[in-house]
C-alpha positions in Angstrom: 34.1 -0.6 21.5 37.3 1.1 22.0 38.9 -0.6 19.1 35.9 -0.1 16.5 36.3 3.6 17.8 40.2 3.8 16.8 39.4 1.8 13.8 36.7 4.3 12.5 39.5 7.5 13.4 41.7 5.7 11.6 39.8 5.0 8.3 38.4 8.9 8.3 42.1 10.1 9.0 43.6 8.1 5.6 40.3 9.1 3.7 40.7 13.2 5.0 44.8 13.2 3.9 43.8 11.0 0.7 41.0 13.6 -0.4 43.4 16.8 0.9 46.0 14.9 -1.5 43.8 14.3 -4.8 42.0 18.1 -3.6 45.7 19.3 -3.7 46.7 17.9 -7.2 43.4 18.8 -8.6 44.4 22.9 -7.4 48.0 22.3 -9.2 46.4 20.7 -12.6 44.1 23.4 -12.2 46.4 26.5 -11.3 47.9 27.4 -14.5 44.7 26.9 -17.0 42.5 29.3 -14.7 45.3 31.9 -14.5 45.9 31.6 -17.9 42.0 31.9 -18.9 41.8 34.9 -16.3 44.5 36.7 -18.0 43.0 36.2 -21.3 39.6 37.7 -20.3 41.8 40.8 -19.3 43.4 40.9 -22.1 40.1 40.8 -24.2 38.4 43.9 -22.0 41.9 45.3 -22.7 41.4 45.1 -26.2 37.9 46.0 -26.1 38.3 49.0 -24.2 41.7 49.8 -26.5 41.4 48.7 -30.1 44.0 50.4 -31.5 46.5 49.8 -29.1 49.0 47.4 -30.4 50.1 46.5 -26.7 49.6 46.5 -22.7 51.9 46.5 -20.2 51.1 46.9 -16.2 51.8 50.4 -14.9 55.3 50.5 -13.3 55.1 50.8 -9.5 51.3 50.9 -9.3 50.4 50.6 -5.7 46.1 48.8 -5.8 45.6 49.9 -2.1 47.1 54.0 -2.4 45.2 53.6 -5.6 42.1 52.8 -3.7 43.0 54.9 -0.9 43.0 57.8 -3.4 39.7 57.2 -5.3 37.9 56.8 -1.8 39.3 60.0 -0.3 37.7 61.6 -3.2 34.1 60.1 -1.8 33.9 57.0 -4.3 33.2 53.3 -2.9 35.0 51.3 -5.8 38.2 50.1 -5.6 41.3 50.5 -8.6 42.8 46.9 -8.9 45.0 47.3 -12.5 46.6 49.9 -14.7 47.6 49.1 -17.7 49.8 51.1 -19.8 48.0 51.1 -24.2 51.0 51.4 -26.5 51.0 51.6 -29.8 53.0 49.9 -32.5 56.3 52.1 -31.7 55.8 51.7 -28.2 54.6 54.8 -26.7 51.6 55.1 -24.7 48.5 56.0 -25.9 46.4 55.8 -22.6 45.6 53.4 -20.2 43.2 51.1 -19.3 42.0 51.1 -15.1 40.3 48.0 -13.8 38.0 49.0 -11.4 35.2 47.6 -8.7 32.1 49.2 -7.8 30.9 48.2 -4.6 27.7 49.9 -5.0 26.0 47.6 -7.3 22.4 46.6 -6.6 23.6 42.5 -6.1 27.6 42.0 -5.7 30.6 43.5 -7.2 31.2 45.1 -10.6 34.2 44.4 -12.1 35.2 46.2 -15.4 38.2 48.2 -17.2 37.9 51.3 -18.5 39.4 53.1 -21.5 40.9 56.5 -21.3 42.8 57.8 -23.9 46.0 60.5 -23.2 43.4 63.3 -23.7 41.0 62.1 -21.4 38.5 61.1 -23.8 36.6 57.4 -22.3 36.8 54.9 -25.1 34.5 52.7 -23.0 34.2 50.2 -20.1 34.0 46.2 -20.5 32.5 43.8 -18.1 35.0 41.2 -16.7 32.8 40.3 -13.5 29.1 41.1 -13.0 25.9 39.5 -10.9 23.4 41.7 -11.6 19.5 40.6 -11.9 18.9 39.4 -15.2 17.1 41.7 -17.6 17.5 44.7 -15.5 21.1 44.9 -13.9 22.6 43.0 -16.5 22.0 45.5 -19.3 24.8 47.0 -18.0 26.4 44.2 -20.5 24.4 45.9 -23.5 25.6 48.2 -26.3 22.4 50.2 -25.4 23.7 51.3 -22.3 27.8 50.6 -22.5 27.9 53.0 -25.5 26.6 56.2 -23.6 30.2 56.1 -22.4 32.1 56.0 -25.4 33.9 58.7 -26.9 32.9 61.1 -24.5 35.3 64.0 -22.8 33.7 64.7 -19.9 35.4 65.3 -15.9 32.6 63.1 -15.1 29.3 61.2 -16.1 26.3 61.8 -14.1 22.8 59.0 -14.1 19.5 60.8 -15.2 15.9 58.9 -15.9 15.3 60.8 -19.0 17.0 61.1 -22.4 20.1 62.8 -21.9 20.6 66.3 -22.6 24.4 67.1 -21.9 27.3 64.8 -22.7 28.3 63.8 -19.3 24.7 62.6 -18.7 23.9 58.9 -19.2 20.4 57.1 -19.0 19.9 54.8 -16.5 18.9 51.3 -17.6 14.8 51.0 -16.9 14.3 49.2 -13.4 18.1 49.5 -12.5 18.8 53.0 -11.6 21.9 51.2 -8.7 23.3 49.6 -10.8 23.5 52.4 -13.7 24.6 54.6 -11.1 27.3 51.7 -9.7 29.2 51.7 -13.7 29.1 55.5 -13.9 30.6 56.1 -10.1 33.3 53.0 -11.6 33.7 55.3 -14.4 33.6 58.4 -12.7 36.6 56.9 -9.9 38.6 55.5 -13.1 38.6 59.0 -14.6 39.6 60.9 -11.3 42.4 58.4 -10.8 43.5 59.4 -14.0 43.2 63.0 -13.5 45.0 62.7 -10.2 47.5 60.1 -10.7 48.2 59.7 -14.0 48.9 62.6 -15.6 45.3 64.1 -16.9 44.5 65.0 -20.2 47.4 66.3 -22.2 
């Protein structure tokens, strides 16, 4: 009984450090292509958010958690995870683009980067991570909704029901009024970290 016991221990033991060895070398095959897709998909909300920037480069010294630290003293429940310095073709920035999370969404986390050009103006927002319900939350992801922001100069943007009738107001997607409020409070944090940290309009 004893020796079936140790024989079993035995067999389980070589099968747990052969699977942790195959689990390892499937995490190293695996490392580089995911980090390489992830920075991809940033790069593409970069663009998306930034057309005519030639170029992006991380923000020198950015700190995520004073970043975070700052946008929630100011009453916001999102977190700032990037800044990234748009240049232009000679090299001089042009704006910057701020990653942001909205922990106020209606299912999980919003992810997204936002546009904001030297002046202030809000090129635009682009999805990089998003669970909402389907059909409702997930218009977020729609031109419909997505292009209220854009090329607006406003301190902030503010959710209403009805058809907007001042530039900082943006209709709320039909059925998702959390989740339309959770992009615009992203937006809204994005543009006060700006304001604050970055140098505000000039």
């Amino acid at each position: 009984m004893n020796k079936k016991i140790v024989h079993d221990a035995l067999i389980l033991t070589a099968f747990t450090l052969v699977l942790g060895t195959v689990l390892g070398l499937v995490y190293e095959i695996t490392k580089e292509p995911i980090a390489a897709a992830n920075l991809a998909a940033a790069q593409a909300a970069y663009q998306e958010v930034f057309s005519d920037a030639d170029s992006f480069s991380a923000l020198e010294g950015f700190d995520k958690d004073a970043a975070t630290a700052a946008v929630v003293a100011e009453g916001y429940e999102d977190s700032i995870d990037d800044i990234q310095e748009a240049k232009d073709a000679s090299g001089n920035v042009i704006g910057y683009v701020v990653t942001v999370t909205a922990k106020d969404a209606s299912q999980d986390n919003i992810t997204f980067s936002v546009g904001i050009q030297n002046d202030g103006t809000v090129n635009g927002y682009s999805i990089t991570s998003i669970a909402e319900t389907p059909g409702l939350g997930m218009k977020a992801e729609d031109e419909e909704f997505y292009g209220q922001f854009e090329g607006k100069q406003v301190e902030s943007f503010e959710v209403v029901k009805s058809a907007p009738s001042a530039d900082n107001q943006i209709e709320s997607i039909s059925g998702a009024t959390i989740t339309s409020k959770a992009i615009a409070n992203g937006v809204n944090a994005a543009l006060s970290y700006f304001n604050s940290d970055l140098g505000g309009a000039q």
